[in-house]
N, C-alpha and C positions, 0 to 999 in steps of 0.2 A: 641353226640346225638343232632341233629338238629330239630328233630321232639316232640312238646309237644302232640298233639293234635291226629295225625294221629298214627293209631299201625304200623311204623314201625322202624325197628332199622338196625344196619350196623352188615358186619363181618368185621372179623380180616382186609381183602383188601377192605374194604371201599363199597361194594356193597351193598347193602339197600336191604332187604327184612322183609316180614310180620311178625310180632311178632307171634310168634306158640301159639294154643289155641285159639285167639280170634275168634268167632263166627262172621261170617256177620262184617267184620273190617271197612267197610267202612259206614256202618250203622250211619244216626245220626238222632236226633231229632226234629222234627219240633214245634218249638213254634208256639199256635195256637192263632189268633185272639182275642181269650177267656183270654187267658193269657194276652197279653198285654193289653188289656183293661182293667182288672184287677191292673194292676198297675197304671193306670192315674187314676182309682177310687179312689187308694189309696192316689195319689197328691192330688187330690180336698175334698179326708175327710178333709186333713189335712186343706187346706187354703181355702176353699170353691170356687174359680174361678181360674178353665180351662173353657177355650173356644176352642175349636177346631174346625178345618176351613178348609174347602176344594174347592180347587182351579178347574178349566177349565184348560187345559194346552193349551198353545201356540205353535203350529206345526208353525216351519222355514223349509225353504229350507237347512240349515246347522242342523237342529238339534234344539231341544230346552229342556228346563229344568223349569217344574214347583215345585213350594216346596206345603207341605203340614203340616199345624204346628199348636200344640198345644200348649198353652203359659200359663204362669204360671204369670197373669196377676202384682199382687201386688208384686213379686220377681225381675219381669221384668225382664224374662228368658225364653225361649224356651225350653219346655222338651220333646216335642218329633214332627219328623220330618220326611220326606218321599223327597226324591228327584225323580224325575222322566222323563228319556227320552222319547222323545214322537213322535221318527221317527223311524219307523223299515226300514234297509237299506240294508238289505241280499246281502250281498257281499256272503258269504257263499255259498248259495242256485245260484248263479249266476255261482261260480267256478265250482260246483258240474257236472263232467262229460265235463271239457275242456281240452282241449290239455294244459298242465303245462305247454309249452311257453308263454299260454296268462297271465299269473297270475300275471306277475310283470307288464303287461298294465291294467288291469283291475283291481285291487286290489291296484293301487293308486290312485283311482277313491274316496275309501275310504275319501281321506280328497283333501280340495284342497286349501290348504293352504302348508301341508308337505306329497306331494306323492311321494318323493322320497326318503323318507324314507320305505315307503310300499313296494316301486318295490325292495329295496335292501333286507329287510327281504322275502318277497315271494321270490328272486335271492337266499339268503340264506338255504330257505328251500329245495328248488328242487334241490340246488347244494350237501345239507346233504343226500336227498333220493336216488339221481343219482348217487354221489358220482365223484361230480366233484370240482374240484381243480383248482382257477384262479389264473394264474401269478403274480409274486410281484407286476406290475404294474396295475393289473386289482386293487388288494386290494388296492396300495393304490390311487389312484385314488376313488375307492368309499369313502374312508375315507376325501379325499380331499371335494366331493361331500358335505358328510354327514356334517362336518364343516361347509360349504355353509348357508347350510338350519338351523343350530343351530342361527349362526350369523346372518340370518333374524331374525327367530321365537322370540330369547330372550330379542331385544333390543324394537322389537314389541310389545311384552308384557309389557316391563317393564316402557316405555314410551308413548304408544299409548293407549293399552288397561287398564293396573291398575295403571299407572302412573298419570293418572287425579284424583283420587283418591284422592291422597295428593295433588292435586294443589291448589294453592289460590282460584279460584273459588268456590271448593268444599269444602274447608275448612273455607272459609266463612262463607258459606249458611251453613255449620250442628257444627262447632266447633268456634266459632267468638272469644272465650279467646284464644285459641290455635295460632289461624292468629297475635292475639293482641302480642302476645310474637313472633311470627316469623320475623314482622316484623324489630324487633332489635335483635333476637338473633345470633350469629358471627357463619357463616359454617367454620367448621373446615375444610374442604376439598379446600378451597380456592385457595390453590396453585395450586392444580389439575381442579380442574373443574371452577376456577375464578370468583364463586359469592361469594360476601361478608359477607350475609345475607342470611338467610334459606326465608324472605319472598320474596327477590329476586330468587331463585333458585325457589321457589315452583310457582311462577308467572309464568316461563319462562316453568311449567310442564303445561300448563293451555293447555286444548282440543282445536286442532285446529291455537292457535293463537300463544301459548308459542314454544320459539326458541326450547326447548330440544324435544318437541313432534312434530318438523316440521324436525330437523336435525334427529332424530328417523327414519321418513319415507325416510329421502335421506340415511342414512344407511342400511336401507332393500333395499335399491332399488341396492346396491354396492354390497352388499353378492349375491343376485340375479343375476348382470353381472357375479359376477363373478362363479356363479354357470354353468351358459349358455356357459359360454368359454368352459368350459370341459366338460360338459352334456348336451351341442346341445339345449337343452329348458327347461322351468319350469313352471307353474308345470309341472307334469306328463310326466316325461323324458323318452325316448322309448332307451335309450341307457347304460341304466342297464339292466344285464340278467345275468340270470344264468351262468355261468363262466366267469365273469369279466362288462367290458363294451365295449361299440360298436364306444367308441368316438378315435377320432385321435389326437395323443399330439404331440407337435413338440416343440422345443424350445422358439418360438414364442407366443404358447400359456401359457407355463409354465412364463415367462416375463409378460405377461398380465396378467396373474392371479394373481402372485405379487403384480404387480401397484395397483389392487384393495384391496387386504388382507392388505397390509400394512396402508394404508388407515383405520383397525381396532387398529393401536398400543395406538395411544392418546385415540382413543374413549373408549378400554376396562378401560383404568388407569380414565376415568371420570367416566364409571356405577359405578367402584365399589363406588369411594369417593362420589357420588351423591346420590347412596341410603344408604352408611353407614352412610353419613349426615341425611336425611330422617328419618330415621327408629332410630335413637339414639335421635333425636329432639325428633319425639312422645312420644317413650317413658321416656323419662326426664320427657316433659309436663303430662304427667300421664300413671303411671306403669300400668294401668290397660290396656293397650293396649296389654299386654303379654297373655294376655286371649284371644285374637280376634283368631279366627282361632286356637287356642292351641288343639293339638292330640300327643299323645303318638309320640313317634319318630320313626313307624315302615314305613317302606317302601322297596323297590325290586327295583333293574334293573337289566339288562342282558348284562350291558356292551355294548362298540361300540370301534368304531375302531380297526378291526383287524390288527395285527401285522404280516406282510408278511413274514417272519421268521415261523413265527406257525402255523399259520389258515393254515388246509386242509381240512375242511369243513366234517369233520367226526363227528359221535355223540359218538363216541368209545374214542375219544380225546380234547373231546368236554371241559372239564373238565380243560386240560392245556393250552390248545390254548384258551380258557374263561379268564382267569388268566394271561394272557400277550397282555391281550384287553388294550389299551390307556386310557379308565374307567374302573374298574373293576365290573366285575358280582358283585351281591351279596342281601343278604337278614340282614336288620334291623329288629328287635324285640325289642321295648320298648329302644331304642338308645345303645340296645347290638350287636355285628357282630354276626349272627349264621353260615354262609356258604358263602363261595365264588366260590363252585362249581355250575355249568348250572345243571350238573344234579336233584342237592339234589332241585335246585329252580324247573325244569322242575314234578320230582315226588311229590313235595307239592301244586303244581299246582290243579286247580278242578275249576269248572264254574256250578254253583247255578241257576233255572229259576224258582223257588215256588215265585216268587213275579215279574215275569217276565211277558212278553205273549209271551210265548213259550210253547209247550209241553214240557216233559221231553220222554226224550228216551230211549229206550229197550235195545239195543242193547250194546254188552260190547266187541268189539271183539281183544281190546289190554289190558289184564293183567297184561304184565310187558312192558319195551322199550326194546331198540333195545339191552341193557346191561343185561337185566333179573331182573334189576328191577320193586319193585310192582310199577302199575298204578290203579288210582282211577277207577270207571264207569264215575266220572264226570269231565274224565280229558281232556281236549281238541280232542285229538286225537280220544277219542269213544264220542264226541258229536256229536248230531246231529242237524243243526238248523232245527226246525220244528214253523214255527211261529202260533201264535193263538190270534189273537186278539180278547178283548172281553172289557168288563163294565169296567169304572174306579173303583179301590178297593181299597184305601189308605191302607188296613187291610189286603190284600190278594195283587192280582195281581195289578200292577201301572205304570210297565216302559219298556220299549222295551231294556232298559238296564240289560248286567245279570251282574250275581255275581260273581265276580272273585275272589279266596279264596288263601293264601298258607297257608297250615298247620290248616287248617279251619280258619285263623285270614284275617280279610280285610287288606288291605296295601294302600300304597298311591305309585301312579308315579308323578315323575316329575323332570325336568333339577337336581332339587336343590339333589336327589338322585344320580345322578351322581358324584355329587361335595362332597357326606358327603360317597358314601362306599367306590371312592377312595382314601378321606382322611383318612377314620380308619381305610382299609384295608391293607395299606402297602406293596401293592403288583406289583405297577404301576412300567412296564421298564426302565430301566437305561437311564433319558434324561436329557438335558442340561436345559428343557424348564419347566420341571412340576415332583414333586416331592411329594409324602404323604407321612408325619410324624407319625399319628396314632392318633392325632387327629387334625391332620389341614392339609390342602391342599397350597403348597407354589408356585407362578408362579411366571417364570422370564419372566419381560415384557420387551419387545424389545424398543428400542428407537426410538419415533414417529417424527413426521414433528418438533413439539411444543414441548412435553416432552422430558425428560431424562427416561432409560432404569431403570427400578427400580421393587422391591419384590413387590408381595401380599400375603398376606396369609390368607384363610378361616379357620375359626376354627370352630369346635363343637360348639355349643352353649349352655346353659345350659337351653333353653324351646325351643320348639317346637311352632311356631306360623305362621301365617299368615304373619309379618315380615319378620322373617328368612327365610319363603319358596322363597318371594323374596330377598332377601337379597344375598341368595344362590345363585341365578338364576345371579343376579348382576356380581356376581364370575364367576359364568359360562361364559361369554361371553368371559372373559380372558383365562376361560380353554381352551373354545374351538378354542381359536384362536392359542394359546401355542402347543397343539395338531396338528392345521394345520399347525405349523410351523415345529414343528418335520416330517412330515411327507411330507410338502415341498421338506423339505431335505432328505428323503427318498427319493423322487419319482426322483429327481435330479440326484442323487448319481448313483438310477437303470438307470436312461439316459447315463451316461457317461459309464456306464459297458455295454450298448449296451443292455440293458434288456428290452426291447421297447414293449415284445407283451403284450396285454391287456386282451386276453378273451382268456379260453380253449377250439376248438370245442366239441360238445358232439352230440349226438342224443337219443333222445329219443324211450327208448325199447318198442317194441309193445307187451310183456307179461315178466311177474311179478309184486313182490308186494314190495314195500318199502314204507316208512315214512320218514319226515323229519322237523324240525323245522326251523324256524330262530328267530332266539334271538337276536337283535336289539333294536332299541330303537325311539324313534318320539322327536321333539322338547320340547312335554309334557313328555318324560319318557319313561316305561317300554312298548312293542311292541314286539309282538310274533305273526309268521305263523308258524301252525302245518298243514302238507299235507299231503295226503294219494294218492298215485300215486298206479291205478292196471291197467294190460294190455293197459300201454302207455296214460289212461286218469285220470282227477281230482277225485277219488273215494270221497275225502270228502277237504273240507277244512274250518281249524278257522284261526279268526282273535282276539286275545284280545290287544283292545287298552287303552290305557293310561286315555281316558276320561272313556273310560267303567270301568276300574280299580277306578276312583276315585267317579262318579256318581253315581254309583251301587245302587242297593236297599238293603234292609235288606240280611240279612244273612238266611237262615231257623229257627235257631235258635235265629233269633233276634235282634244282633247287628245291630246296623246302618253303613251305608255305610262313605267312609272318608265325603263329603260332608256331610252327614246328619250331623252326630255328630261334626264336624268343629262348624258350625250353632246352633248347640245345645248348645257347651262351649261359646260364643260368647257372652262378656257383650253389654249390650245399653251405650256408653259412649256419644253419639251425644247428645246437649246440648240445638241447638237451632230449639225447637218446642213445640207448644201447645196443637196440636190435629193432628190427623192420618192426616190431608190436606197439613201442610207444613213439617211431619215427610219425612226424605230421605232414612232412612236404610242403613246408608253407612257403619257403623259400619259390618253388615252383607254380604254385598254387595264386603269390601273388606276380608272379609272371603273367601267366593267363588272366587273370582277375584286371590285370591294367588293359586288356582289349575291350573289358565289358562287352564281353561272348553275351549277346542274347538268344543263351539257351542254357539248360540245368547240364553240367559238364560231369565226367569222372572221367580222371587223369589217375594215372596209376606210374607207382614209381617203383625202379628198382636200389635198392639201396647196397652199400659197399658190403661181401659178405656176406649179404641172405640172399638164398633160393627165394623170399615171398616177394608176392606182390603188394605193393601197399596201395591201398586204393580212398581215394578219399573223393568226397561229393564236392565238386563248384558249382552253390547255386547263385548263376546270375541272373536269371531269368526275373522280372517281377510279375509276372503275370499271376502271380497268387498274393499279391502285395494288395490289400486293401488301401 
């Protein structure tokens, strides 16, 4: 039983259905306004000061994120918090009644930083509803793609965007004992990444000037070529579609794509010793950093890189060919594995808009899928976006962001989820490059310009923090590159058998009805298109992305979103300041920072003491990133 929350249970063959008896199953509860202000009364009998504060939010062109926080002044803690997206973007309402060819150009409009990620899962949805099937060569080519786009996004993050974070700059101005000990204390990782000193290493992370955040950007720019050899442009490549891709491969190009990829061997073996230097220094320097950012260990992915061997794009098999993905599907609970089937994640699925500005909708017209298992009202497939803007409500409505639920629990997406369910799940293909143990993840890194060919291994961790999620991410970059390599050689192997073609023609029927998902993933994580194709046009279509999974607002019943409550457990350890004027928030700042929010943020803090607001810019967006 993979279900606590939700009434349903399995038969004998694994098929999910309602628990008999229950009344109205899908029925829950709304915590009202009333309620939770009753509990922050209860905080301030106790200690007499809360303050709580409400913010303007800042509309970006990418997006933006305001907080809204109560603080529990003399603890010097945050108890309760509201994140809030503040750009409604209807893709949805755009698809609604298009010709399903346009979906995968349109709908990686979505982001413009990882749109080809979007064009493969909208490609994967319309190929589950059409029931179309691309060639070995189609699949793996997307998988080559999809690599691409991991090897910008993760080294971006981890050196551009949260990488300054920890630099000497920054850790000057907010931690100066912390600098005082970096400056002599010995990186273990020296052999790998060649500085001697963590205050050397954290210098060379400095915005702008530092070697590691300048060699960061000629990195992204290398995964990028080499993305355009095989998918014509970036973003927003027009040569994924539904049944394969539209690009031309020739020996020549497989040779250039090499020259660049390889080009990742030293650099993967430097993220990881660079930030397991990093993240072991802080916390040495004080354990309380295991609290920044600390959540329960639940999280979801849906797996990526199909194995051209299995994937036939059916929802019927959706199941097996999940489970022989290069990552595995899967759902974390409290750092337990509950399922690694698409299905059991696609029916604990549900999207929440009681603190949204959306209506909520009427209409229920899919009961079970395509299996005859139950589906919620509020499961992607019967949503419908109906936007409503109205007054700021910290209490009620607040974010153009909805709520994405499995099992009624929030979850988190992100790279670092890729890296922990195919470590404990134990399910990952027979490869020479990438291996799970069942709690660690083992890569065999190939031998670089500089380096020697040498193991890595990620392990479980025993907390869940704002470290680790980077830490993970670090890893990642080697996964994904282990990945492109296995599938290098895939794509080689189908060259020499003469397996060349790339896409399956199809055409689009001008009456009937199907559905279809894609279960995919973005550089941040979990990524699903649900489509409803009737008489040959887009009858509906969702999109839940990774930042909406992680931004979200409360739950109905009241949980905070993975942001909120990140932000919430999050001690003040920043040392040097005397009043809200030279306060930096970094402490908090790399809380959110370890989601890699793809969008420009401002979080606003209250500090012990002062009436102001402190408000400081996160930008994680790279869409202005050359």
């Amino acid at each position: 039983m993979c279900f606590e929350n939700l009434p349903i249970e399995f038969d004998a063959n694994g098929i999910a259905r309602l628990k008999p008896g229950v009344r109205n199953p899908y029925e829950y509860q709304v915590r009202t306004p009333e309620q939770r202000q009753e509990v922050l009364k209860a905080i301030a009998a106790r200690n007499g000061q809360l303050v709580d504060i409400d913010y303007d939010p800042v509309t970006r062109v990418a997006g933006a994120l305001a907080f809204h926080s109560t603080v529990d002044l003399p603890n010097r803690r945050i108890v309760d918090t509201n994140s809030m997206a503040t750009l409604f973007r209807g893709y949805e309402v755009i698809l609604r009644g298009r010709d399903p060819r346009d979906a995968a150009f349109i709908s990686s409009r979505a982001c413009g930083v990882c749109g080809g990620v979007h064009s493969t899962a909208s490609a994967l949805s319309i190929e589950m509803a059409l029931g179309i099937k691309p060639p070995p060569m189609g699949i793996v080519v997307r998988n080559l793609l999809l690599s691409c786009e991991y090897l910008y996004d993760n080294p971006l993050h981890l050196f551009v965007l949260s990488g300054p974070d920890y630099s000497e700059t920054l850790v000057k101005q907010t931690n100066p004992e912390i600098w005082a000990k970096a400056e002599t204390a010995p990186a273990r990782g020296r052999a790998i990444h060649g500085y001697a000193t963590m205050g050397a290493l954290m210098t060379d992370l400095n915005p702008l000037t530092g070697k590691l955040y300048l060699e960061a950007l000629q990195m992204t720019r290398v995964a990028r070529e080499a993305y355009v050899l095989l998918g014509g442009k970036y973003p927003h490549p027009e040569t994924i579609i539904p049944g394969g891709v539209t690009t031309t491969i020739t020996t020549t190009t497989f040779n250039e794509f090499y020259l660049k990829i390889s080009q990742f061997f030293d650099y993967a073996k430097k993220c990881i010793a660079i930030w397991d230097d990093v993240f072991d220094f802080f916390l040495e320097c004080d354990p309380k950093y295991a609290d920044c950012g600390k959540l329960p260990a639940t999280m979801i992915d849906l797996g990526q890189w199909d194995h051209e061997d299995h994937y036939d794009a059916t929802y019927a098999n959706c199941n097996a060919w999940g489970e022989k993905r290069w990552s595995t599907p899967g759902v974390l609970v409290d750092g337990k594995l509950v399922t690694t089937r698409l299905t059991d994640i696609n029916v604990g699925l549900e999207e929440f808009v009681e603190h949204s500005y959306y209506e909520t909708w009427q209409d229920y017209p899919f009961k079970t899928d395509p299996l005859g298992n139950p589906l919620s009202p509020n499961h992607p497939w019967n949503k419908t976006t109906i936007p409503r803007p109205g007054a700021q409500n910290w209490k009620e409505r607040y974010s153009w962001s909805t709520t994405p639920t499995w099992d009624r629990k929030v979850f988190e997406a992100g790279a670092y989820a890729r890296v922990y369910l195919s470590a404990v799940a134990q399910k990952l293909p027979a490869s020479e490059y990438v291996a799970s143990t069942g709690n660690s993840l083992r890569l065999n890194l190939a031998k670089g310009a500089a380096l020697p060919a040498g193991v890595a291994e990620w392990k479980v961790p025993s907390v869940w923090n704002a470290f680790e999620r980077n830490r993970a991410r670090a890893y990642a970059v080697a996964f994904n590159l282990m990945v492109t390599m296995e599938n290098f050689v895939r794509a080689l192997d189908l060259q020499k058998r003469g397996e060349t073609k790339v896409a399956t023609p199809f055409e689009i029927p001008t009456s009937g009805h199907a559905i279809g998902v894609g279960f995919w993933g973005a550089g941040r994580g979990f990524l699903s298109h649900h489509c409803e194709i009737k008489d040959g046009l887009l009858a509906n279509y969702q999109i839940v992305t990774p930042s909406t999974v992680n931004a979200c607002p409360r739950t109905p019943w009241g949980d905070p979103g993975p942001y909120e409550q990140a932000v919430m457990n999050t001690p003040i350890i920043e040392t040097r300041f005397t009043s809200a004027d030279d306060f930096q928030g970094i402490d908090i700042l790399r809380a959110l920072r370890s989601f890699d929010p793809c969008m420009p943020c401002t979080t606003h803090v209250m500090v012990e003491g002062s009436d102001r607001v402190v408000t400081r810019e996160v930008t994680t967006c790279a869409c202005g990133i050359d």
